[in-house]
N, C-alpha and C positions, 0 to 999 in steps of 0.2 A: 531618370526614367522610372517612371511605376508599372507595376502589374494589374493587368485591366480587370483580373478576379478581385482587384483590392474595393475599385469604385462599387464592385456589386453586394460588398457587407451590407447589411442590412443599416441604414441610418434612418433618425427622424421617426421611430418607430412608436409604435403605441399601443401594443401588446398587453395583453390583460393578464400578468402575471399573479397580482394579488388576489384577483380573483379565484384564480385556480388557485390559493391557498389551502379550503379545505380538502380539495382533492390530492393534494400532494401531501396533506398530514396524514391522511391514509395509507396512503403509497410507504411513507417513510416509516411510520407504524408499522404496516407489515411489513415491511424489511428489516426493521429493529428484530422484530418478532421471531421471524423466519431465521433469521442469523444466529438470535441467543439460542433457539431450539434445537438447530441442526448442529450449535456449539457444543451443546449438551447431549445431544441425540447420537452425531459419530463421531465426535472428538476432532482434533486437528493431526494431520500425517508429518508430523514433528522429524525434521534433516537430524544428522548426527550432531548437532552443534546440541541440543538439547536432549535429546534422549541417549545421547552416549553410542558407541562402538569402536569399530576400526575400517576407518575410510584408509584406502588404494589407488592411487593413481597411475595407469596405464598409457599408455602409446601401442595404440596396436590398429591392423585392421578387419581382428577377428568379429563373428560377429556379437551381440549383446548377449544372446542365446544363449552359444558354447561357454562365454565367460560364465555364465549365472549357473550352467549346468556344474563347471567347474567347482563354483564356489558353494553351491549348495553340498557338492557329497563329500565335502571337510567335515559336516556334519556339527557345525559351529552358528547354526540357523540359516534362515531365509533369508539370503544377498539379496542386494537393490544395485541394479547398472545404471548408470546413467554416462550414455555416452552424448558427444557435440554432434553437431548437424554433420554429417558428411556425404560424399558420395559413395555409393556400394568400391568398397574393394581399395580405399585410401586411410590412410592414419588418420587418428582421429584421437580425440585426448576421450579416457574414458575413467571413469569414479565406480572402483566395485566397494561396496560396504558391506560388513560385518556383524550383526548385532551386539550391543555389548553383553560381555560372556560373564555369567552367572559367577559369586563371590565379593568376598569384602576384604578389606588392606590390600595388605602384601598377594595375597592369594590372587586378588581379581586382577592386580596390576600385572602379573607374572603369566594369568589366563588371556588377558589383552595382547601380552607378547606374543605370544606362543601362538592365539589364533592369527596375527599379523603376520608372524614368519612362516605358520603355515600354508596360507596365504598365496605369499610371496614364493614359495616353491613350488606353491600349485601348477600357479600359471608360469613360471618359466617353464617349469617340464612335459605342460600340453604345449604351450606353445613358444617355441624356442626362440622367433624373430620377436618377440614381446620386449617392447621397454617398457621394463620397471621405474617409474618414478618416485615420489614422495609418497611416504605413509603417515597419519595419525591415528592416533587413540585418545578419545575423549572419555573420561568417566564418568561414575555418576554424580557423583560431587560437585564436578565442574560445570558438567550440564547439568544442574542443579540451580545454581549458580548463575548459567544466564541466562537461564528461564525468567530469575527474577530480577537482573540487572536489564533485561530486555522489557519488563511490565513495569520497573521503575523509572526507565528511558522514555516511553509512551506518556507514564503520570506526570512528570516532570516537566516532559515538552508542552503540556494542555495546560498544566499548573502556569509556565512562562509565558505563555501567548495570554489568558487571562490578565495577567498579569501587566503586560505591554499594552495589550488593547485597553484595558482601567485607564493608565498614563496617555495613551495614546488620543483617545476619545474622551476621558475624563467623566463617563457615566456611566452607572455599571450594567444599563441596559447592554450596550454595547459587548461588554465582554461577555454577557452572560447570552447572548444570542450567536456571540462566535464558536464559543466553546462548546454548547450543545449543539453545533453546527460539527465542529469539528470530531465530536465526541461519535456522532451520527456518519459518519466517514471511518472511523476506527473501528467501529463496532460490523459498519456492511463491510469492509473489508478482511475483517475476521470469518463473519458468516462466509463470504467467498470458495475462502481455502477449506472451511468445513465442508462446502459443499463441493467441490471439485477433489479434494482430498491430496492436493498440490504440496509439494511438499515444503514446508515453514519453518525456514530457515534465519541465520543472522542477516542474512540479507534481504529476507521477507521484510524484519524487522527494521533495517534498514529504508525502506522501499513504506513502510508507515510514518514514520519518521519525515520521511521526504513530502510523502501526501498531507503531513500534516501542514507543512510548510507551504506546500503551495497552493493547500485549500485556503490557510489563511492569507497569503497573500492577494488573491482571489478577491476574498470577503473584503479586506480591506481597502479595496479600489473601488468597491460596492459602497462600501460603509463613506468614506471619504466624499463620495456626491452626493450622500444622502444627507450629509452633514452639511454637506455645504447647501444644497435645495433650502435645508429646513429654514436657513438663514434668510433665500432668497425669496422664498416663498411662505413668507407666514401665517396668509389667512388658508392657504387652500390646505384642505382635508388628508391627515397621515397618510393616506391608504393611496392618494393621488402622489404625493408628494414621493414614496416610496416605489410606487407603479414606473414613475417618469425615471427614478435612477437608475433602475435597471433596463430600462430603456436606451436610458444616456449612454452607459458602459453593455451596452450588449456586442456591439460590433469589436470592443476589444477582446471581450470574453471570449466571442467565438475563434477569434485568430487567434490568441494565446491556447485554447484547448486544443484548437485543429492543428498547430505546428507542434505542440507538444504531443501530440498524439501519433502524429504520425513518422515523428523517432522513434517515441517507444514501441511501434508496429515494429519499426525496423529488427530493433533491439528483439523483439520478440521471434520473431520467423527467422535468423540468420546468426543471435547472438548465443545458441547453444543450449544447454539441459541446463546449464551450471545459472545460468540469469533469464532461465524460461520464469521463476516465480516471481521474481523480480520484476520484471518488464511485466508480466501479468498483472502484478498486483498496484503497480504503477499506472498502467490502463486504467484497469477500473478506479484507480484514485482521482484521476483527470475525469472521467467520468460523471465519478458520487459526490466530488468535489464540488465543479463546473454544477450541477442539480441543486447541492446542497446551500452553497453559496444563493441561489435564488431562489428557491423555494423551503428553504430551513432559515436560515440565517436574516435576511432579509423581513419574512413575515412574523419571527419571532417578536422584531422591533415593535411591529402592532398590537401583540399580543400584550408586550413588555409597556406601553405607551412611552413609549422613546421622548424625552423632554427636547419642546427648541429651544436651541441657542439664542441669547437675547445678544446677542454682541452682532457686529459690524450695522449698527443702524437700524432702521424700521424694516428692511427688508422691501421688494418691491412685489404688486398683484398682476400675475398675468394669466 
């Protein structure tokens, strides 16, 4: 039995995507634009995993407020709560943080404790039914550290997908129109978190990582008919030949985005503070992805003059 939304995907279609290519280099232009400036302009609002402190983990159903009053007049800086969705007046898991406290060696590691277990006897003694859970302290060494194991993990992954799509397609148009497709996805998702000031975390970086994967899986189901078209159709014109495949694969596009999308909705509005960046940053990957894959990646090929395949035969005219 099928679902009667399935037969109303769009099929057969003939959509003038190439056409709107120079309008979409615009578009992407000023989002490249707008992203590296606002990168520079207010920075990114960086989680404890990289700028260091001492994260708290609570069980309580006080509210965000009183915690944050508490932890601000320790006088050890300006605390950040983050509590889970809940409803007024229920336990709810809640993350009070710390800034990391000023010193170096032994000195700061000894200043990390001490604001921890201060902390930690804060809030039992305002509030007595409080579960204490797990505490960490990251310093600055370590968030140091995966600041740049996290910008090596992004190089690495665009460096390997190059790399596949070369072997994969065998012309370096190809890879070189995936990568600055996918390059164009890393960089608006950065601007993103500039711009909302969200906080960017390991699982921000996670959650890039992911977009990168499945932008390029994306591209490659694009790429894959275009390859095959070029074969079947040898005398008619790149820009035809390129228009028709994303034609061909549009109805799967839309049903891979739209199912995918509307998880990570879910994940978003009920999955909590802890994987609000996550599931955001995931959205808008499905998003810039799903754009960039047809209007970045695809028209690059034209730019690039993408060579046909001389193999399986003369190819047929229609």
């Amino acid at each position: 039995m099928s679902f009667a939304l399935v037969k109303y995907l769009p099929t057969g279609t003939e959509y003038g995507f190439i056409r709107m290519r120079r309008m979409a280099l615009l578009v992407s232009i000023a989002l490249m634009l707008g992203s590296v400036g606002t990168y520079f302009g207010l920075g990114i609002n960086f989680g404890i995993d990289f700028r260091g402190g001492i994260q708290l983990e609570v069980m309580t159903d006080v509210p965000a407020d009183e915690l944050r009053a508490v932890a601000d007049g320790l006088g050890f800086g300006e605390s950040e709560i983050q509590a889970a969705r809940a409803a007024a007046g229920e336990v709810r898991s809640v993350m009070v943080t710390l800034p990391l406290q000023p010193g170096e060696g032994i000195e700061a590691e000894r200043a990390q404790q001490a604001a921890g277990l201060a902390l930690r006897e804060a809030l039992a003694a305002s509030f007595p039914g409080i579960e204490l859970r797990d505490d960490s302290v990251i310093g600055a060494a370590v968030s140091g550290e995966l600041i740049q194991t996290g910008i090596i993990a992004i190089v690495v992954a665009l460096v390997l997908m190059l790399i596949y799509i070369l072997f994969r397609f065998d012309q370096p148009a190809y890879s070189i129109g995936a990568v600055l497709a996918l390059t164009h996805d890393v960089i608006a998702t950065i601007g993103l978190f500039a711009i909302t000031q969200m906080t960017f975390d390991l699982a921000t970086v996670a959650a890039i990582l992911t977009i990168v994967g499945y932008s390029m899986n994306d591209t490659v189901v694009v790429y894959d008919r275009i390859r095959e078209n070029l074969r079947k159709y040898k005398k008619r014109p790149l820009d035809e030949v390129l228009n028709l495949s994303l034609n061909d694969t549009l109805s799967r596009t839309i049903l891979t985005s739209v199912t995918t999308l509307i998880a990570l909705f879910s994940l978003y509005l009920i999955g909590g503070s802890a994987l609000k960046g996550f599931s955001l940053a995931m959205i808008w990957g499905v998003v810039i992805g799903t754009y960039s894959s047809v209007f970045v990646a695809v028209p690059l090929l034209l730019s690039l003059n993408v060579a046909r395949s001389s193999e399986d035969g003369e190819g047929e005219e229609q």
